[in-house]
C-alpha positions as CSV (number, residue, x, y, z in Angstrom):
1,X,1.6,-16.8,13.5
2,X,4.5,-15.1,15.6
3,X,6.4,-15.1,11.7
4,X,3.4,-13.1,10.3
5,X,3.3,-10.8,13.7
6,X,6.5,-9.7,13.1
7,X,6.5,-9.5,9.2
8,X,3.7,-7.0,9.9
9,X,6.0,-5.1,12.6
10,X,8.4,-4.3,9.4
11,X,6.3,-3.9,6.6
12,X,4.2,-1.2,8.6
13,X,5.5,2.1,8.1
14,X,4.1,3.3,11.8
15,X,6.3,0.6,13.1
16,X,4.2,-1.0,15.7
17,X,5.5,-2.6,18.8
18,X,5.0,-6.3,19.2
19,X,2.2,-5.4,21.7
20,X,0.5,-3.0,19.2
21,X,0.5,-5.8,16.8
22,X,-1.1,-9.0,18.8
23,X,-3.8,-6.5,20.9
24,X,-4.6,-4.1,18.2
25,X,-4.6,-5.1,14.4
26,X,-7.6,-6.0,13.1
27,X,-6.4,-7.4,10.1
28,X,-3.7,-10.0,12.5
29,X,-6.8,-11.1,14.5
30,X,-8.9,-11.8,11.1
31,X,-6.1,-14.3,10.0
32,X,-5.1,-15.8,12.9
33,X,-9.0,-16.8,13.2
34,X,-9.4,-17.5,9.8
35,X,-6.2,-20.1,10.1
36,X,-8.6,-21.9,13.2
37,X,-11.5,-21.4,10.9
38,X,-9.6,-23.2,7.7
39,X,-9.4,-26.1,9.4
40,X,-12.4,-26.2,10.6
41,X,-13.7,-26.2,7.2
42,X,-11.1,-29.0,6.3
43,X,-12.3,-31.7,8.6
44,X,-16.0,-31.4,7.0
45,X,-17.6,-29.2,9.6
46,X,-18.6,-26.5,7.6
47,X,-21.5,-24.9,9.2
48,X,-19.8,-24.5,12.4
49,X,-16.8,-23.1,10.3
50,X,-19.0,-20.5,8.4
51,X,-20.9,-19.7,12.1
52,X,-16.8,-18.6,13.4
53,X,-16.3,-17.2,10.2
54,X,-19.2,-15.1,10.7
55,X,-18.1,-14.2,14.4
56,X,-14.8,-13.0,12.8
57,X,-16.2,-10.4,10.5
58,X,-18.5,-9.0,13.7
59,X,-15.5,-8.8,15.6
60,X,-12.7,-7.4,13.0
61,X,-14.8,-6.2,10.3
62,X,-13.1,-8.7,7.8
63,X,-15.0,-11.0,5.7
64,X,-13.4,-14.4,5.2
65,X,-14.8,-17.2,3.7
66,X,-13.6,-20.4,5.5
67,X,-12.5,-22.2,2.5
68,X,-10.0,-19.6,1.0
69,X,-6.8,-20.6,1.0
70,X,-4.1,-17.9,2.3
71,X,0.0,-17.8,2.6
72,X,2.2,-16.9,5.1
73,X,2.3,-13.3,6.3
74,X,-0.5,-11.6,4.8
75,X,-0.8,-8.4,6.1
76,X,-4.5,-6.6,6.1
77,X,-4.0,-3.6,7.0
78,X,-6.7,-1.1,8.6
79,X,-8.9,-3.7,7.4
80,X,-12.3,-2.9,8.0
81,X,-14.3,-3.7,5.1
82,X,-12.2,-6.3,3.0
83,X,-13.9,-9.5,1.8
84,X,-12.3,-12.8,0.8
85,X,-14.0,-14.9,-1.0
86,X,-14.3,-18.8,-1.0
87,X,-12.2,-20.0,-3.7
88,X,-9.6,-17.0,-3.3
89,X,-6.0,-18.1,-3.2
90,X,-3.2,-15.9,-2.0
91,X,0.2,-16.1,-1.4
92,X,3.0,-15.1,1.0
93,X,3.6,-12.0,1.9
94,X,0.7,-10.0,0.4
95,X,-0.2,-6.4,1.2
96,X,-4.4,-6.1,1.4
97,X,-5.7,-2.8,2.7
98,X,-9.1,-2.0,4.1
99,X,-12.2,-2.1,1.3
100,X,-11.1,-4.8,-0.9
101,X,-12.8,-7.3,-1.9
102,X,-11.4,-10.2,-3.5
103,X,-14.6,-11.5,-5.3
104,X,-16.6,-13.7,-7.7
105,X,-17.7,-13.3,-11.0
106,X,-19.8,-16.4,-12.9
107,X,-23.5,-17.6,-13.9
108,X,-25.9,-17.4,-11.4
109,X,-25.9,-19.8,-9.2
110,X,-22.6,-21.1,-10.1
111,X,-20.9,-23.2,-6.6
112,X,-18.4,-25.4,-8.2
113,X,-15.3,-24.6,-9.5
114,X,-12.7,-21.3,-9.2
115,X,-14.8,-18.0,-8.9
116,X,-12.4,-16.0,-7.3
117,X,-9.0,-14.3,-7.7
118,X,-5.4,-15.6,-7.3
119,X,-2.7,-13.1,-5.4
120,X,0.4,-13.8,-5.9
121,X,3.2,-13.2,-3.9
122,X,4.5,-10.2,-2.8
123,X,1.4,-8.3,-4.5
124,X,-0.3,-5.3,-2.8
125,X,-3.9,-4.5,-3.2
126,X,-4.8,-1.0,-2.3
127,X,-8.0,0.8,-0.2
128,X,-11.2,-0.1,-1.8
129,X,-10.2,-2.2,-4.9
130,X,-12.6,-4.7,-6.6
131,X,-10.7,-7.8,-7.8
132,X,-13.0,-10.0,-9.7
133,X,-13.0,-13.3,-11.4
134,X,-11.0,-16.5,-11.2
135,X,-7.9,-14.1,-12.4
136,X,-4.4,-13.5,-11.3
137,X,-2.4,-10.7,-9.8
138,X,1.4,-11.2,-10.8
139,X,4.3,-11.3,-8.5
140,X,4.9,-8.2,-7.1
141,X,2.0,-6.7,-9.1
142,X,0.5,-3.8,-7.5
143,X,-3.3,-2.7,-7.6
144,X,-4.1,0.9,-7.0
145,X,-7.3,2.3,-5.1
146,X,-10.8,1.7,-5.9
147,X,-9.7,0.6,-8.6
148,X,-12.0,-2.8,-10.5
149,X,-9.8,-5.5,-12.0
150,X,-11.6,-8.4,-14.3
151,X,-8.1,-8.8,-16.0
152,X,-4.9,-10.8,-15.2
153,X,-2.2,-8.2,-14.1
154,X,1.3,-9.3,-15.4
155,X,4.0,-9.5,-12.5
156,X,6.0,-6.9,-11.6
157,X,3.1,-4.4,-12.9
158,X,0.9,-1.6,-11.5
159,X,-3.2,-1.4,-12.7
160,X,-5.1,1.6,-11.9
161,X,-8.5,2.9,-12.8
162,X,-12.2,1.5,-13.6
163,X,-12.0,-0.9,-15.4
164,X,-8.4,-0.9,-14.6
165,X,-6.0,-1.1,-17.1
166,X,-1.8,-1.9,-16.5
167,X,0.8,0.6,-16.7
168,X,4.0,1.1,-15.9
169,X,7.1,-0.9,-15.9
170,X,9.3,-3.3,-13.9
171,X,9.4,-2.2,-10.2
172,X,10.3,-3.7,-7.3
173,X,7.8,-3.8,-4.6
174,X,7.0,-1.3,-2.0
175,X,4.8,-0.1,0.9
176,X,1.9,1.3,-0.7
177,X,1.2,4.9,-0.8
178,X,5.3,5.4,-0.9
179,X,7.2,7.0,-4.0
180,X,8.8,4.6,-6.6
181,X,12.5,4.6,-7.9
182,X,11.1,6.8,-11.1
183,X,9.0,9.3,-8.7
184,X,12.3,9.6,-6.5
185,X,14.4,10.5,-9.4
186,X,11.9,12.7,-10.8
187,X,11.6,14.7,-7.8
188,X,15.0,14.8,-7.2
189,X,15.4,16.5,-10.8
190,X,13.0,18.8,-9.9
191,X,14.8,20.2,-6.5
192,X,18.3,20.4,-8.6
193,X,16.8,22.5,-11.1
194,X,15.1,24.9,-8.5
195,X,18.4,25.2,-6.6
196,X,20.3,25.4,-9.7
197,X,17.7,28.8,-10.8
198,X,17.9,29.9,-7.4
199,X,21.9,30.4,-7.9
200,X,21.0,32.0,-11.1
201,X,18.6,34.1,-9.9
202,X,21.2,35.2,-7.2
203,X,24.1,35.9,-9.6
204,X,21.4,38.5,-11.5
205,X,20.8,40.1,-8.3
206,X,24.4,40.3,-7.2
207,X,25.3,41.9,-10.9
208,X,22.1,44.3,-10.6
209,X,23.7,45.4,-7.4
210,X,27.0,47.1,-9.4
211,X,29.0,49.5,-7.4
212,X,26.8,51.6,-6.6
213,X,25.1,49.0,-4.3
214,X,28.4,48.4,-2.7
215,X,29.4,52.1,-2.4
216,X,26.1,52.4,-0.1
217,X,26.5,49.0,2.1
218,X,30.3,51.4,2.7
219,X,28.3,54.1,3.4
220,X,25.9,52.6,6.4
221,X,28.8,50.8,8.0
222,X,30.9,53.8,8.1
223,X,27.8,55.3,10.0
224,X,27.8,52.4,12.4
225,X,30.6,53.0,13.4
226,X,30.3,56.7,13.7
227,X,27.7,56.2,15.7
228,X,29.3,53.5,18.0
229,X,32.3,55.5,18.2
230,X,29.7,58.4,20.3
């Protein structure tokens, strides 16, 4: 758990210290308890699993179902409010922030069999997103806010929206909330073109000026120095 503790101190962009980390995050708490709660489950005393389970979410505010099976170094971060379901799977190295809920979607009253989503590794899942359905999020795949997903999203790939739908292309993941590689370049575009009409702009002025502009800038030095000279 000290690996995940210190994944979560460099993915974290308010860089936490390792004290911040072990006595503060909700979202470290809900998965270290979860791991105690897991095996629990595992050696066929559920009820007493589901009662921790249940203590887990009053204390952190995170809903995990005993059963679902989680990598290494998921980071929940914020937290409060995200549900896991039972037959979830997710893998190393996820990014889950607070309001998700990784869900179920089948006939009612439907127990056996895969209900819930697969995560993949590396994938982020942003505030408030509903993903549904025994589905998967891809490699790297990223899931934007509030946004409801009842559709496989290809690795490497971004869904937004309700229902969501993929767009973009090949990216490499990222903290989410910060600028891609495209957004980067397109603001950088942006700025060169302002500076390069602010030197424009300048130039005009500098011509509109002419000599008479210059024969008056003369004109009030030679009157500070007159009037130093006094």
């Amino acid at each position: 758990m000290f690996d995940t503790l210190r994944s979560i101190q460099k993915r974290d962009p308010a860089q936490p210290t390792f004290a911040e980390v072990l006595f503060a995050y909700n979202g470290y708490h809900a998965v270290c308890l979860h791991r105690m709660n897991n095996f629990i489950w595992h050696l066929g005393l559920r009820a007493l699993a589901r009662f921790f389970a249940n203590l887990t979410r009053i204390l952190t505010g995170i809903e995990i179902h005993p059963e679902a099976r989680i990598g290494q170094n998921l980071f929940i971060d914020h937290g409060t409010g995200v549900v896991i379901g039972q037959t979830a799977v997710i893998g190393d190295n996820v990014t889950i922030y607070h309001g998700v809920t990784l869900g179920g979607v089948g006939k009612t009253g439907q127990v056996d069999g895969k209900r819930h989503p697969t995560i993949d590794n590396y994938a982020i899942i942003g505030a408030g997103a509903q993903v549904l359905g025994d589905i998967t999020v891809g490699e790297y795949a990223k899931v934007g806010a509030n946004s409801v997903v009842t559709s496989d999203i290809p690795a490497h790939r971004t869904a937004i929206g309700i229902p969501a739908r993929v767009i973009g292309g090949d990216d490499t993941a990222r903290a989410y909330g910060m600028p891609s590689r495209q957004e980067m370049e397109d603001v950088v575009f942006t700025i060169d073109c302002i500076i390069k009409e602010m030197g424009h702009i300048k130039k005009e002025l500098n011509l509109a000026d002419g000599p008479e502009c210059a024969a008056q800038q003369d004109a009030v030095a030679s009157d500070d120095k007159a009037t130093a000279a006094e």
